[in-house]
C-alpha positions in Angstrom: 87.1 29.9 -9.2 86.6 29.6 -5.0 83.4 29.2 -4.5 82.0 30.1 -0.8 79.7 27.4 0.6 77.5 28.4 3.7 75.8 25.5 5.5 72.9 26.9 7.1 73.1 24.7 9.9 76.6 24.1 11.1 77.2 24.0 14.9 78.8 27.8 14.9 75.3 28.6 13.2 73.8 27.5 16.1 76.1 29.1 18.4 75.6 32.5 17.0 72.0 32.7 17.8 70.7 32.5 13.9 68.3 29.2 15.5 66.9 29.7 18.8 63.8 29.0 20.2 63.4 25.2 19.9 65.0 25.0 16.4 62.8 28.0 14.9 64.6 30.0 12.5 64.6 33.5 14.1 62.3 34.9 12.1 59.9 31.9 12.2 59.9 33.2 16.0 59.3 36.6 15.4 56.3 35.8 13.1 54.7 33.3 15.7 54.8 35.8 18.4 53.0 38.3 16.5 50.6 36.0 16.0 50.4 34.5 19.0 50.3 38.9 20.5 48.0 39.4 18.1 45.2 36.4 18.9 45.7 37.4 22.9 44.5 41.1 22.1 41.8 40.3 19.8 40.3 37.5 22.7 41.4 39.6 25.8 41.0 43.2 24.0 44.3 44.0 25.7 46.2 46.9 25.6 49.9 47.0 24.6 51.1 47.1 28.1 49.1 44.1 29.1 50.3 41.9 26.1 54.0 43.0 27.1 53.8 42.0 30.4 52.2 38.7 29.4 54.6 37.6 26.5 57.6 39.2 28.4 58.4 41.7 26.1 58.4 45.5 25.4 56.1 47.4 24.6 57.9 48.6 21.7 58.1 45.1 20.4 54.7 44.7 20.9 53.9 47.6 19.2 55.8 46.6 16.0 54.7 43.0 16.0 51.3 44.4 15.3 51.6 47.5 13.6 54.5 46.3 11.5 55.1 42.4 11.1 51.6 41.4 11.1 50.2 42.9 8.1 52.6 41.0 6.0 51.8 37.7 8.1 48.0 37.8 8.0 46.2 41.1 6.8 43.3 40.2 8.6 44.3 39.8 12.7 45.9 43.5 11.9 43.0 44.8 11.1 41.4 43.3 13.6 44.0 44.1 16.5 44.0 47.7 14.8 40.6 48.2 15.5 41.4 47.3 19.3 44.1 49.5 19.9 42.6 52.6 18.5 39.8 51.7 20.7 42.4 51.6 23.7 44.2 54.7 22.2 40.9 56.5 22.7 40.3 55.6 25.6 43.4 55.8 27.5 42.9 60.1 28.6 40.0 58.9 30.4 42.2 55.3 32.2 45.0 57.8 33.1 42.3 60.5 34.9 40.6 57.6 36.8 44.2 56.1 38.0 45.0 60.3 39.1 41.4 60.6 40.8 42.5 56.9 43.0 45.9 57.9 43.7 44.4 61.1 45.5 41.6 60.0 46.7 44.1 57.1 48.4 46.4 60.2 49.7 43.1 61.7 50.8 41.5 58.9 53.4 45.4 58.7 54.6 45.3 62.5 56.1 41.3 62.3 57.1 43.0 59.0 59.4 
C-alpha cells in the first residue's frame, strides 16, 4: 500500500502562501483580524468603511469578518459589534443627506463668489 505523507510545513508549503503573515497559519490570520476589526468598532463605534480603510481591507471583508467569522470565534464581540452597525445602518439615510446638503451648499458659496 502507498501511503501519501503531507508535511505541513515543507518549503513549497511556504511558498504557496498556506503560512503567511509572520508564521500564522492562514486562518489563524483571518480570525485575529476579525478580532482585531471587531475590538476597533466596538472602542471607536466605527462604521464598516472606516475599519476598511484602517485595517486596509474591503469593506466586503470587513463585513464578513464580523457578520460571519466572528460569531464562531467569540459570540460575544458579535453581538456587541452587531449592535453598532445596526446603529450605523440606521443612521446612515440621515450621514448621506447631510454629505448632499455640504456638497451643495459648497457649489452654492462658489456661484454667490
Amino acid at each position: 500500500f502507498n501511503k501519501i505523507i503531507l508535511k505541513c510545513q515543507s518549503p513549497s508549503y511556504y511558498r504557496l502562501g498556506r503560512y503567511n503573515r509572520g508564521g500564522l497559519a492562514v486562518k489563524e490570520y483571518i480570525e485575529k483580524r476579525a478580532v482585531e476589526i471587531a475590538d476597533y468598532i466596538i472602542k471607536k463605534g466605527a462604521t464598516v468603511r472606516q475599519a476598511a480603510r484602517i485595517y486596509g481591507v474591503s469593506k466586503s471583508t470587513v463585513h464578513k469578518d464580523v457578520t460571519e467569522r466572528l460569531p464562531k470565534i467569540n459570540p460575544l464581540k458579535a453581538s456587541q459589534v452587531k449592535v453598532i452597525l445596526d446603529i450605523n445602518k440606521a443612521e446612515r439615510h440621515i450621514r448621506g443627506g447631510k454629505a448632499t446638503k455640504m456638497k451643495y451648499e459648497a457649489m452654492n458659496k462658489k456661484k454667490t463668489r
